[in-house]
Z-matrix of the N, CA and C atoms (Angstrom, degrees):
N
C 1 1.469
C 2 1.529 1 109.94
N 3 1.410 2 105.86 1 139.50
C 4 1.585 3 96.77 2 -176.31
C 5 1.516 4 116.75 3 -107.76
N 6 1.498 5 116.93 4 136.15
C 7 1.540 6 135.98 5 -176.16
C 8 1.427 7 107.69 6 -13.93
N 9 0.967 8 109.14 7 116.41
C 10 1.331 9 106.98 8 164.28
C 11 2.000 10 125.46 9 -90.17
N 12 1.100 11 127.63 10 111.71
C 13 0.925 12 137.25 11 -147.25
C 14 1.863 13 103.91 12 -109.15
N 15 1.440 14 107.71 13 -42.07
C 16 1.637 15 111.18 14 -158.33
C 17 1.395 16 77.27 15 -134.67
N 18 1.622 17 108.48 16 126.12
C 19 1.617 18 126.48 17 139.14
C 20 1.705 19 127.18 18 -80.17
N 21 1.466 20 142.42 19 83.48
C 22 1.549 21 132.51 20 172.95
C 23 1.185 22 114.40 21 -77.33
N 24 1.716 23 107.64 22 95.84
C 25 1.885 24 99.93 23 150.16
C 26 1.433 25 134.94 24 -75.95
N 27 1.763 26 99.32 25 141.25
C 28 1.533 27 86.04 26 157.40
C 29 1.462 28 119.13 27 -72.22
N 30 1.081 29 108.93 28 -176.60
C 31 1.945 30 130.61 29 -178.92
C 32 1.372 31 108.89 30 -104.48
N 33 1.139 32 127.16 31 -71.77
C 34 1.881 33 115.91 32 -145.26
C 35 1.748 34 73.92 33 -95.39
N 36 1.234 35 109.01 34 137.40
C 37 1.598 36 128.54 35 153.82
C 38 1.756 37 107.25 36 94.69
N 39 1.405 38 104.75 37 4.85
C 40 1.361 39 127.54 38 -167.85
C 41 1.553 40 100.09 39 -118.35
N 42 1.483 41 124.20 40 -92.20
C 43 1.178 42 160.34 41 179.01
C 44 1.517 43 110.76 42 -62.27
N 45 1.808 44 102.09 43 -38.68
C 46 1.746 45 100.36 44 -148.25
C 47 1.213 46 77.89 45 -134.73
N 48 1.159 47 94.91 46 170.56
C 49 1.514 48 119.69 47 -174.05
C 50 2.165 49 84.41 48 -116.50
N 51 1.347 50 121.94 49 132.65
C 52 1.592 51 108.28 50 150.74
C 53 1.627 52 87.71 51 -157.46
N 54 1.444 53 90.47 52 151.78
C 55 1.950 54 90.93 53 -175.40
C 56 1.833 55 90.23 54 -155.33
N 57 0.916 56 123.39 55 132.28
C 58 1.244 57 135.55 56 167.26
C 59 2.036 58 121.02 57 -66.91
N 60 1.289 59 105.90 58 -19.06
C 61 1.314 60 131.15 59 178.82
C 62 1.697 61 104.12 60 -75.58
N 63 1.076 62 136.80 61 -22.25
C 64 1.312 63 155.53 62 157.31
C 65 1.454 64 116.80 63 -47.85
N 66 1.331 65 100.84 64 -30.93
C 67 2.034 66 105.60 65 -176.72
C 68 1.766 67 82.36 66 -113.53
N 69 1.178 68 131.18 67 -56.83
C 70 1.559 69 143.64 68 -113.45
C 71 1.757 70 93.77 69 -104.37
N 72 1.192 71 123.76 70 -32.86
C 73 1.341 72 143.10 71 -168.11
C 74 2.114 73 106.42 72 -59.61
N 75 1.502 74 83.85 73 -54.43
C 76 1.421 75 109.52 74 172.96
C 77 1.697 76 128.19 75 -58.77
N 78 1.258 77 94.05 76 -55.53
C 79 1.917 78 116.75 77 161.73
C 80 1.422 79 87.81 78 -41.26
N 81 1.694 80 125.78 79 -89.01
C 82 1.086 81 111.83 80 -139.18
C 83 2.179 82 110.52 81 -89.87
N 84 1.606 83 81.33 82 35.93
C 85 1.844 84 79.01 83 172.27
C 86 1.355 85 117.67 84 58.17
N 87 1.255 86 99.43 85 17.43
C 88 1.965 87 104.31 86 170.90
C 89 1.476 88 108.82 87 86.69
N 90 1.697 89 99.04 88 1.54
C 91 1.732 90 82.72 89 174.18
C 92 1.902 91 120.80 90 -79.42
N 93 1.043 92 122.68 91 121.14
C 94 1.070 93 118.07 92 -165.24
C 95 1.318 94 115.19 93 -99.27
N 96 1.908 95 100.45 94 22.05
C 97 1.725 96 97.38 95 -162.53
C 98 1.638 97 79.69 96 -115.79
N 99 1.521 98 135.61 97 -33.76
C 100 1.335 99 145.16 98 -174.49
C 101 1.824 100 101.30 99 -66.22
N 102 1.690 101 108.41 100 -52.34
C 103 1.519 102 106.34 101 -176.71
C 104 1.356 103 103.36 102 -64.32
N 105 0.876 104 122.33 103 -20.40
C 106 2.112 105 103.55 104 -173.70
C 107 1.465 106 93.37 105 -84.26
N 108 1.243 107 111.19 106 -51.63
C 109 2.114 108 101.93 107 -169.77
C 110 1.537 109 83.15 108 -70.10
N 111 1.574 110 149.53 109 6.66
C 112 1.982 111 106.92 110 132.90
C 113 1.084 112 110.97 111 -107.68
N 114 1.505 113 145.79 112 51.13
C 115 1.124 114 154.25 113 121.36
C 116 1.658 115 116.83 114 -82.12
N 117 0.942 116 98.93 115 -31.79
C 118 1.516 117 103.65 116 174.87
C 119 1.672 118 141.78 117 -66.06
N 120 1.611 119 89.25 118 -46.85
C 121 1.121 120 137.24 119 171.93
C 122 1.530 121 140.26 120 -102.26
N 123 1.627 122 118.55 121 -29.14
C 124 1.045 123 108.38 122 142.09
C 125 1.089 124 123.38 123 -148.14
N 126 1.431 125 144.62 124 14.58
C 127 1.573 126 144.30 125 158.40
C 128 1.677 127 108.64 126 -104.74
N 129 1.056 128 126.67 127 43.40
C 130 1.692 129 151.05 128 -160.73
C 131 1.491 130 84.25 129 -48.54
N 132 1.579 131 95.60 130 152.56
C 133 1.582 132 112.37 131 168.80
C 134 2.098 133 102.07 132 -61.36
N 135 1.495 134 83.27 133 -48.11
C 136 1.633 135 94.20 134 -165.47
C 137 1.715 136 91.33 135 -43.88
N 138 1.548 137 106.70 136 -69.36
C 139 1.898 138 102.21 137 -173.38
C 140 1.359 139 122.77 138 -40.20
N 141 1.523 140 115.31 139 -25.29
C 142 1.594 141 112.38 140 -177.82
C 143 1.376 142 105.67 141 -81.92
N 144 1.881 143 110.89 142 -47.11
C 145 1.496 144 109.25 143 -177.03
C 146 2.131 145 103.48 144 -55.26
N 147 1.026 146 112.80 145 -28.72
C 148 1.548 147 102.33 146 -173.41
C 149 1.300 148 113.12 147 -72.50
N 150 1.700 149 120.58 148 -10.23
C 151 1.671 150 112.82 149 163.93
C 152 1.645 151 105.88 150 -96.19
N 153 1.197 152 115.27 151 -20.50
C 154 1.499 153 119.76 152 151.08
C 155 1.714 154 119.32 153 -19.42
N 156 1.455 155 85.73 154 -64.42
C 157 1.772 156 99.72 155 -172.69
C 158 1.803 157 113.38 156 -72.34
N 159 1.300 158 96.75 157 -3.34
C 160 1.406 159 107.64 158 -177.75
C 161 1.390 160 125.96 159 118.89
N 162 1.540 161 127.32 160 -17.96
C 163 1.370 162 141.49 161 173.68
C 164 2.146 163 94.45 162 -42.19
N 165 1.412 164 95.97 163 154.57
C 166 1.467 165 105.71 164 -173.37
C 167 1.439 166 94.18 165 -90.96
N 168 1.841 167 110.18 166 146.39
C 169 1.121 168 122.26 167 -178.70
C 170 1.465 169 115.55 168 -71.53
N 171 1.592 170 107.93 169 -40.86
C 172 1.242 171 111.48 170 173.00
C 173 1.499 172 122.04 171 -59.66
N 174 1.090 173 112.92 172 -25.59
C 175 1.825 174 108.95 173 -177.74
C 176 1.298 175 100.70 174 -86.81
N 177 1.327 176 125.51 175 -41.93
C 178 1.382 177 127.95 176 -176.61
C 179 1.214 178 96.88 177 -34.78
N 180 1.801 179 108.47 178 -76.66
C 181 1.339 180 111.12 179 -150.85
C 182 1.753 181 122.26 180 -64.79
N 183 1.957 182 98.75 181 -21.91
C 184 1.540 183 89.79 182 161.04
C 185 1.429 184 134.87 183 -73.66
N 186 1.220 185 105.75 184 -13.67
C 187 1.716 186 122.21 185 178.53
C 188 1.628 187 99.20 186 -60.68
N 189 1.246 188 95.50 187 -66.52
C 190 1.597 189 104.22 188 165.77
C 191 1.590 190 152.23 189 -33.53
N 192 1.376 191 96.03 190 -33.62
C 193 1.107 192 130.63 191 -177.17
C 194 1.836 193 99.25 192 -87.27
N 195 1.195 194 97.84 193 -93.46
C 196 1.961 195 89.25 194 159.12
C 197 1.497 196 127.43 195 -32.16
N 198 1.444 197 113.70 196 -13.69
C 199 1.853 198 101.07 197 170.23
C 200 1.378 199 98.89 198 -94.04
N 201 1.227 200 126.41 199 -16.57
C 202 1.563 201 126.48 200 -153.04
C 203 1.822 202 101.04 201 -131.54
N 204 0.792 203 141.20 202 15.98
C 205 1.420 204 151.02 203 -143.38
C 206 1.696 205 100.63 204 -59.27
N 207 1.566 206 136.95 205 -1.08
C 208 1.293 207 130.30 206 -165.88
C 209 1.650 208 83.03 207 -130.99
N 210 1.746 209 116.80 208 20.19
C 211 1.795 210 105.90 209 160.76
C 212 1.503 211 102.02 210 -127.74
N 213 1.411 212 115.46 211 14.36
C 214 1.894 213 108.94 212 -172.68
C 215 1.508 214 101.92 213 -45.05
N 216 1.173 215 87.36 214 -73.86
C 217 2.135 216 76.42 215 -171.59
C 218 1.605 217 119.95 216 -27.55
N 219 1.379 218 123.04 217 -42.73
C 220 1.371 219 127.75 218 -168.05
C 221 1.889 220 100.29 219 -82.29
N 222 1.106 221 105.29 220 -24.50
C 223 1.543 222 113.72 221 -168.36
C 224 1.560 223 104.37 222 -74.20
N 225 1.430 224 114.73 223 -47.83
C 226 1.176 225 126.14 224 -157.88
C 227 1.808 226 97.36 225 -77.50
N 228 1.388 227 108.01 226 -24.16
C 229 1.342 228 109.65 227 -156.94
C 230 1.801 229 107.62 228 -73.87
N 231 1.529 230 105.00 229 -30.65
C 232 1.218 231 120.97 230 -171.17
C 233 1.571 232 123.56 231 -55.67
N 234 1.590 233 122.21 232 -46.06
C 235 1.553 234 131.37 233 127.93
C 236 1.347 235 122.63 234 -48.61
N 237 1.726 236 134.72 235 -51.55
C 238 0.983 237 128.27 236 -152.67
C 239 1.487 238 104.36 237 -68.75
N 240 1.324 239 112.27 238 -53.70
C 241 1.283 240 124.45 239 168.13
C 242 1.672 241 135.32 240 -63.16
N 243 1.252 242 108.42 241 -6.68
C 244 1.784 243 137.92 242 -178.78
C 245 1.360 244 101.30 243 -20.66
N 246 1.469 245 123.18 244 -52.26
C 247 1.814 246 111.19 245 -172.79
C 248 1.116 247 121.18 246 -66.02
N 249 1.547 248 100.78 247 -27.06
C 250 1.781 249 101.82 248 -168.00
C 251 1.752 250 98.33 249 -77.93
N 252 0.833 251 133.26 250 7.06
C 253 1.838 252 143.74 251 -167.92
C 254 1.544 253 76.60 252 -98.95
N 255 1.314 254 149.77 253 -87.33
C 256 1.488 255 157.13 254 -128.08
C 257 1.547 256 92.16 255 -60.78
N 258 1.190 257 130.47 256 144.58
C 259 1.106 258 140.03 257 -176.97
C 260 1.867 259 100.90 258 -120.08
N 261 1.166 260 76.71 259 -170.71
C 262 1.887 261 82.82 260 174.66
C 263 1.550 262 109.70 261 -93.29
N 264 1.494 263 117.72 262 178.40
C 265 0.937 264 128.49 263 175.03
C 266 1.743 265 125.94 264 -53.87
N 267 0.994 266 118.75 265 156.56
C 268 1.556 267 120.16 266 178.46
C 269 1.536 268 95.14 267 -93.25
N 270 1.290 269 119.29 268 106.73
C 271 1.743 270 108.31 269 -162.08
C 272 1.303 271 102.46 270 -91.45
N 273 1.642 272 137.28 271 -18.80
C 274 1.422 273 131.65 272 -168.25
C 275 2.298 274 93.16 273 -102.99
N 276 1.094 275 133.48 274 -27.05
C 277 1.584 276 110.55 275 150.12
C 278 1.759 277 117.84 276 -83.04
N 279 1.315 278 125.59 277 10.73
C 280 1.324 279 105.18 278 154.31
C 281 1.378 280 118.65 279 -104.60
N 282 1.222 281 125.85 280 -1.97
C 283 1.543 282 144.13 281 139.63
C 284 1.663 283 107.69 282 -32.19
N 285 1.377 284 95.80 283 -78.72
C 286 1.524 285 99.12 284 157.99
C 287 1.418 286 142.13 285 -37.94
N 288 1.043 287 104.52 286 -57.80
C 289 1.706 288 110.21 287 151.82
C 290 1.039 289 126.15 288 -18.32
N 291 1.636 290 110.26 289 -73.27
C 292 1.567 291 133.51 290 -174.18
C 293 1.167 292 95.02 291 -29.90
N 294 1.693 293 95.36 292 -75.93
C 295 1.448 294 120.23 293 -157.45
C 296 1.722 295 110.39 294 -39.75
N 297 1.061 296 95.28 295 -58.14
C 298 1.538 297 102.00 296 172.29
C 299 1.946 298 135.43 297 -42.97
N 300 1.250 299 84.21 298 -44.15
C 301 1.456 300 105.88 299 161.74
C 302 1.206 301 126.65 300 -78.06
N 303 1.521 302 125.96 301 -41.94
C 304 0.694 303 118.34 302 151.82
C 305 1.578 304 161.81 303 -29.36
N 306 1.407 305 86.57 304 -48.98
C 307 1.884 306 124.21 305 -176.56
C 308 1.739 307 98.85 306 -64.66
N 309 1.588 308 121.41 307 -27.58
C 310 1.029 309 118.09 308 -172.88
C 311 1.440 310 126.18 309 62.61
N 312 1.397 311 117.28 310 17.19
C 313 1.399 312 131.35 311 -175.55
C 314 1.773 313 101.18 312 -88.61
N 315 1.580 314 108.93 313 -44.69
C 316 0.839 315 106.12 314 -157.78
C 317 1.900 316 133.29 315 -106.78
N 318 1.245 317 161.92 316 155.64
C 319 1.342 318 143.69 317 173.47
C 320 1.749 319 101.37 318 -84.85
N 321 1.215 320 128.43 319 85.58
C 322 1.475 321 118.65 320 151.64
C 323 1.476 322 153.49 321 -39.59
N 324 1.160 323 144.19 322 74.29
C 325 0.789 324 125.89 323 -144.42
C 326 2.000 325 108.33 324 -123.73
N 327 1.646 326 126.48 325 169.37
C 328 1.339 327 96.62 326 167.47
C 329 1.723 328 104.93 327 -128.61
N 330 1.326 329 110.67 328 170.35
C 331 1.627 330 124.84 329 169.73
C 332 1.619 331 102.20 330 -132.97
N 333 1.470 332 89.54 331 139.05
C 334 1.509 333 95.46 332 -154.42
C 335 1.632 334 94.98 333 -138.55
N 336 1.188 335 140.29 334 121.13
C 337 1.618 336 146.98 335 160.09
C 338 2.128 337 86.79 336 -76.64
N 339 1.436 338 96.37 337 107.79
C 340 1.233 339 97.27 338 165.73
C 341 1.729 340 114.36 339 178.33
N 342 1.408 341 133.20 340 134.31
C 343 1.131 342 135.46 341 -163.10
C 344 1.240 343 129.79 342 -53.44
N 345 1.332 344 152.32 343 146.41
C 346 1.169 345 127.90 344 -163.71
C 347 1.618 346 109.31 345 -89.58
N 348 1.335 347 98.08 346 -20.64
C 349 1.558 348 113.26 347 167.85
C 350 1.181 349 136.43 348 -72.67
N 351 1.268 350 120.35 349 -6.31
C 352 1.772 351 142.75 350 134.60
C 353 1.078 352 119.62 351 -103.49
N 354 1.001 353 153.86 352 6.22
C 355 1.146 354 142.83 353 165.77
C 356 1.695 355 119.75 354 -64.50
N 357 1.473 356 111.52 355 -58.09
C 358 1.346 357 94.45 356 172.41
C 359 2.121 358 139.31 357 -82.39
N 360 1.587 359 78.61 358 40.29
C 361 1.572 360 122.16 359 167.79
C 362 1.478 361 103.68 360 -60.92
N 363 1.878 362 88.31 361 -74.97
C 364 1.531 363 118.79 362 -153.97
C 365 1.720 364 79.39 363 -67.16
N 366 0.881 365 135.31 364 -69.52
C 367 1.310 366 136.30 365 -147.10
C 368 1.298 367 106.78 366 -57.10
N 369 1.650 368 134.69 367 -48.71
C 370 0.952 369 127.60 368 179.55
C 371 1.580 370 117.00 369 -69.00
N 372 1.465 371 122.81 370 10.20
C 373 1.731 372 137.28 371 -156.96
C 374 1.378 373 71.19 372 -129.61
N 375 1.245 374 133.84 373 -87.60
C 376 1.811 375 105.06 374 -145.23
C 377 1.466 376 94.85 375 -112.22
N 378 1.223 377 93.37 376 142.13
C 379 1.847 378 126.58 377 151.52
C 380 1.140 379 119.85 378 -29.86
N 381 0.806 380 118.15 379 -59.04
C 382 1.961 381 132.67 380 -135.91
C 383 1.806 382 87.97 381 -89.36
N 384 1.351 383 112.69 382 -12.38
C 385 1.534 384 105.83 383 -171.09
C 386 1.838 385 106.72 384 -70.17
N 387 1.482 386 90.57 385 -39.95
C 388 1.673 387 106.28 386 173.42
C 389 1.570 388 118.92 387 -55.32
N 390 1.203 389 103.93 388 2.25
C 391 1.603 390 99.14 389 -171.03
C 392 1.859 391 97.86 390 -106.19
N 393 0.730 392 103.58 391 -3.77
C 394 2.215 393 98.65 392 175.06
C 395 1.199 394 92.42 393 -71.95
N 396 1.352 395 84.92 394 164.76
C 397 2.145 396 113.19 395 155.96
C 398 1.113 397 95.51 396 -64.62
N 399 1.465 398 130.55 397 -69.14
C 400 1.474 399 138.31 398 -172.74
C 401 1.569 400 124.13 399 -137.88
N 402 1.322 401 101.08 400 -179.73
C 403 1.623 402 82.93 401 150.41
C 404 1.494 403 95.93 402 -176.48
N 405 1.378 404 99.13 403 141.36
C 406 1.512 405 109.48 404 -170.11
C 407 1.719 406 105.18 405 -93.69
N 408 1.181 407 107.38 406 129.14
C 409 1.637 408 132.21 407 173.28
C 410 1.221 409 115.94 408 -87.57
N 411 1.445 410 120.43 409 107.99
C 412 1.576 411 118.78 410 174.75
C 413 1.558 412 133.39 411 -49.82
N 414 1.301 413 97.16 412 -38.92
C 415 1.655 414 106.16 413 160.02
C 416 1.625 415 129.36 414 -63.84
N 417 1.310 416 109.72 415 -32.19
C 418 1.221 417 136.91 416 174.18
C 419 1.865 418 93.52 417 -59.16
N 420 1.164 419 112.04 418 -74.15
C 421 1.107 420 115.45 419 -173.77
C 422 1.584 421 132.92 420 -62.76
N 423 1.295 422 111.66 421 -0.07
C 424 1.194 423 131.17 422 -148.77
C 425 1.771 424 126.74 423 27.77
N 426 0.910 425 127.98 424 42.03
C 427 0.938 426 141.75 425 -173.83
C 428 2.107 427 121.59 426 -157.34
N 429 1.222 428 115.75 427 138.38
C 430 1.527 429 81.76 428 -177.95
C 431 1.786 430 102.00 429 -131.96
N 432 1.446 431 123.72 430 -154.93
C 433 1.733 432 135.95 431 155.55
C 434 1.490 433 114.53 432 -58.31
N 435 1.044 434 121.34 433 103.35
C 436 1.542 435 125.33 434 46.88
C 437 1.333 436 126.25 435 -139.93
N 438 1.466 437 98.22 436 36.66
C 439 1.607 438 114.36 437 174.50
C 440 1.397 439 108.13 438 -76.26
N 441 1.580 440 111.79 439 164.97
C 442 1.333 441 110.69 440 168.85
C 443 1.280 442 125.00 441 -68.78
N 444 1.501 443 119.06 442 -50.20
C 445 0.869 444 135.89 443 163.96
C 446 1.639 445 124.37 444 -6.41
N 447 1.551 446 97.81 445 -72.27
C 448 2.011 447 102.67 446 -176.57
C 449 1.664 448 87.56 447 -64.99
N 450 0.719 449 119.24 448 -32.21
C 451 1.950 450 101.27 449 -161.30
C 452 2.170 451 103.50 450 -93.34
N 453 1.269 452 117.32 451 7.36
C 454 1.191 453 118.05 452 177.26
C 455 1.946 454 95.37 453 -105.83
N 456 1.641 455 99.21 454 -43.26
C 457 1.519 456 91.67 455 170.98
C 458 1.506 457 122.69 456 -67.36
N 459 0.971 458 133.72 457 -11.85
C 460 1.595 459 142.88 458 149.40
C 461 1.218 460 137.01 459 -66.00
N 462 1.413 461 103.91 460 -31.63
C 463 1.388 462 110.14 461 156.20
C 464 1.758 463 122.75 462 -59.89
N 465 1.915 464 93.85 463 -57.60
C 466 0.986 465 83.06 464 -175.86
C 467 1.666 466 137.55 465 -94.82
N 468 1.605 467 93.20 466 16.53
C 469 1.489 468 110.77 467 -173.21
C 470 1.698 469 89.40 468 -87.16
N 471 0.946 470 176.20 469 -11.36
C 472 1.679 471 139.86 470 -58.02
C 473 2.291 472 80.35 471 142.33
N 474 1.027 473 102.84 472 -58.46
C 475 1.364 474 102.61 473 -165.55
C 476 2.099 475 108.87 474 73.75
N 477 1.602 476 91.34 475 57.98
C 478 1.382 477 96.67 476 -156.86
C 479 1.751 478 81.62 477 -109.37
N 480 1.502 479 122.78 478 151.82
C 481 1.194 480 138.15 479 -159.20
C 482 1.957 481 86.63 480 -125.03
N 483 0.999 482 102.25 481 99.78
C 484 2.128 483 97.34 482 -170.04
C 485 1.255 484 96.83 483 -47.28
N 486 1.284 485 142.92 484 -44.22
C 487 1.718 486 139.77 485 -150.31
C 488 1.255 487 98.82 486 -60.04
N 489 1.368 488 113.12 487 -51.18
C 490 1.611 489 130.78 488 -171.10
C 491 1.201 490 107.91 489 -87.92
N 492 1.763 491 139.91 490 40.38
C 493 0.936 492 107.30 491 162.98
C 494 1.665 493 84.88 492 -154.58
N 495 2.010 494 91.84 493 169.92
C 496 2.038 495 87.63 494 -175.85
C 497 1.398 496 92.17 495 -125.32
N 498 1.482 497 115.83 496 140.68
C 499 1.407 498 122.27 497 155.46
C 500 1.442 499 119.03 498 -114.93
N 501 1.565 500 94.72 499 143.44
C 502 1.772 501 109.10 500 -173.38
C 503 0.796 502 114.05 501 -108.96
N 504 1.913 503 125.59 502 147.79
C 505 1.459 504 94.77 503 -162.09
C 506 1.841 505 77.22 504 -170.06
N 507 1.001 506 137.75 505 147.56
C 508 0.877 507 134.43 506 -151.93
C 509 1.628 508 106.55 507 -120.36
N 510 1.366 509 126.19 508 3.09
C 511 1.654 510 162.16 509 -172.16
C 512 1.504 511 91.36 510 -113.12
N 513 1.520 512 107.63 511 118.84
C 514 1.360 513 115.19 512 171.17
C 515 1.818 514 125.29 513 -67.15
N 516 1.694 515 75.66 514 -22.08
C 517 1.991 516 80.62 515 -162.14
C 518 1.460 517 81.59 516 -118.08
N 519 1.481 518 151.11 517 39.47
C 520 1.092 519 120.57 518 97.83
C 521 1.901 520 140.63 519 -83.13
N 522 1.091 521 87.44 520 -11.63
C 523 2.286 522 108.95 521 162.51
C 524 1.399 523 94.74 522 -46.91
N 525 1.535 524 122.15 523 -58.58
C 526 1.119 525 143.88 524 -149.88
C 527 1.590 526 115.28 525 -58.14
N 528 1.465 527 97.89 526 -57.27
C 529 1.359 528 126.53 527 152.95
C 530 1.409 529 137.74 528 -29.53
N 531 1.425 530 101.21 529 -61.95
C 532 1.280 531 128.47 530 149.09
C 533 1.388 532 130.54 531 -36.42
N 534 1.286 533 95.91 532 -49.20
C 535 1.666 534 106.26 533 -173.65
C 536 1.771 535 108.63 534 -68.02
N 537 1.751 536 92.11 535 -36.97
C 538 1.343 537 87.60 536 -162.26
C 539 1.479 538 115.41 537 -73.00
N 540 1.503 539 117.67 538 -4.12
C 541 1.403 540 130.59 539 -175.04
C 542 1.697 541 92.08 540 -84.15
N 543 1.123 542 139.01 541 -38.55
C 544 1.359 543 147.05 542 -145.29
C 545 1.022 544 140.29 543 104.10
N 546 1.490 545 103.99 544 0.25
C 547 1.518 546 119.72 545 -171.19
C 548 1.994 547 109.57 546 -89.98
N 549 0.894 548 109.22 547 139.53
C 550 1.770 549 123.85 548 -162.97
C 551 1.253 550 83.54 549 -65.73
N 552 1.497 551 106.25 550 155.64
C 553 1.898 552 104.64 551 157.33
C 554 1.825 553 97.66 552 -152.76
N 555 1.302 554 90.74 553 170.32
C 556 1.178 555 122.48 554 -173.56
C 557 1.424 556 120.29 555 -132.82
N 558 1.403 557 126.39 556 98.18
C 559 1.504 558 116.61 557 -166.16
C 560 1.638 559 110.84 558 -71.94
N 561 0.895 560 139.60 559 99.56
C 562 1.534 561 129.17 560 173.11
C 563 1.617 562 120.79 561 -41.84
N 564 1.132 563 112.40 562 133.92
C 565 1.687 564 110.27 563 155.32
C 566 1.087 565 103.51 564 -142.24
N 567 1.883 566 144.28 565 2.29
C 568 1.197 567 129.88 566 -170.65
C 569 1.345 568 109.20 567 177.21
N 570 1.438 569 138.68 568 138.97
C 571 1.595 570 151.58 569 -176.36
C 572 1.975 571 95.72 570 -48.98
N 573 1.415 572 102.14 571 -53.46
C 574 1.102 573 123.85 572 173.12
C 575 1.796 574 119.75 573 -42.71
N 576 1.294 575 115.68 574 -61.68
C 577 1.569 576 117.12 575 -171.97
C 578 1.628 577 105.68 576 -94.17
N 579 1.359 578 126.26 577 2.64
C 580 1.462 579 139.17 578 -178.82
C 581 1.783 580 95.14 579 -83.55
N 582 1.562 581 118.66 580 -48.76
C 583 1.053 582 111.68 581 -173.78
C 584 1.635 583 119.39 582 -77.94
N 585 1.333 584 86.67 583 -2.46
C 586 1.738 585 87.94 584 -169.29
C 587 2.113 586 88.78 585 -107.13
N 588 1.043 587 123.98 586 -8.38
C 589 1.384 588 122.87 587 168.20
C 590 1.623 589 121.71 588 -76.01
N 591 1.636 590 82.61 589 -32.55
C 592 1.958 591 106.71 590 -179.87
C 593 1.688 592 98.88 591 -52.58
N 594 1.350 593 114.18 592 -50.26
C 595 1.005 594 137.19 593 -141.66
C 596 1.890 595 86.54 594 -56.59
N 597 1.430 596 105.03 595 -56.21
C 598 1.773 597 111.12 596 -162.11
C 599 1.687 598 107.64 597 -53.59
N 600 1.529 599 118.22 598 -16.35
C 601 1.164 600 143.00 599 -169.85
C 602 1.613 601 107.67 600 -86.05
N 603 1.488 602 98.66 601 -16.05
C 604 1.468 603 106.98 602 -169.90
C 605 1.904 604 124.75 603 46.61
N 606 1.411 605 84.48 604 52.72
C 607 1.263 606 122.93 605 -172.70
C 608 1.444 607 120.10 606 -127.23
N 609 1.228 608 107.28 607 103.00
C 610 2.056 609 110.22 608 -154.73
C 611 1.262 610 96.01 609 -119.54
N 612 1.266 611 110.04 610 119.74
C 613 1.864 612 126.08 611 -178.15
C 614 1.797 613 101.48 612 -64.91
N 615 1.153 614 123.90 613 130.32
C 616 1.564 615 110.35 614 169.45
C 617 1.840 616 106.06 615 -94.60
């Protein structure tokens, strides 16, 4: 197995807590079978990941609004309302973090699918973001996961060697991605099974 040198986390579902069900849950009176057919159908992961990559929120959502014109209110709400979606911190993987950073073994760094137009939201809300080497912003970059692209610009922004390094990511088919560049991954589902994944890395959380 080869040295592992650089750990890359993701952020939202990693780090952060953000859920759209937080504004959207309420709208539809707790029905949770009505909010997914408008996640499905018209506030799509795909449409959010495409302001992800950098597309403007505001045009998005008027583009949107004109395909869908009998959901404006619900459409508009999805940006308008954007903070109240951000949750709190994931407090048992930024535990992890520390630790990691701490130990001084390692280069930390994060990759993040996230807008450039919220982003310095999250940043001005948590701390712990200030503690990387870097961290590359998908919007920033115009481009985001699970292209090659964001994960070749990380490498080589980072001076990151993929063999030697693990990214976490809590999106299966961006791990996936990852892998296929050379870079190790680790699918997240919990503070809990991350440390016991560390472990195969021979990498022991204190």
């Amino acid at each position: 197995m080869n040295k592992i040198d650089t750990i890359i986390f993701d952020l939202g579902g990693v780090l952060i807590d953000w859920n759209p069900e937080y504004v959207f849950l309420d709208e539809f009176n707790g029905d949770r079978e009505k909010m997914q057919w408008f996640f499905d159908n018209i506030c799509t992961n795909d449409w959010n990941e495409n302001q992800d990559a950098g597309y403007s929120m505001a045009k998005a959502t008027e583009e949107r609004v004109a395909l869908f014109p009998e959901y404006e209110t619900l459409i508009r709400m999805f940006y308008g309302r954007w903070v109240e979606m951000l949750g709190e911190a994931i407090s048992g993987t930024v535990d992890i973090l520390e630790s990691l950073i701490k130990s001084n073994k390692y280069k930390v760094v994060a990759l993040t699918n996230w807008s450039s137009e919220t982003f310095p939201i999250a940043l001005d809300k948590f701390e712990f973001l200030q503690w990387f080497k870097g961290i590359i912003v998908s919007g920033d970059e115009k481009t985001r996961k699970p292209f090659d692209a964001i994960y070749n610009i990380t490498l080589n922004r980072f001076n990151i060697t993929a063999e030697h390094s693990i990214f976490i990511d809590d999106n299966l088919r961006n791990i996936e991605a990852a892998n296929n560049l050379g870079i190790n991954g680790i699918h997240f589902k919990s503070p809990e099974q991350l440390i016991q994944q560390l472990k195969n890395y021979n990498i022991h959380i204190q």
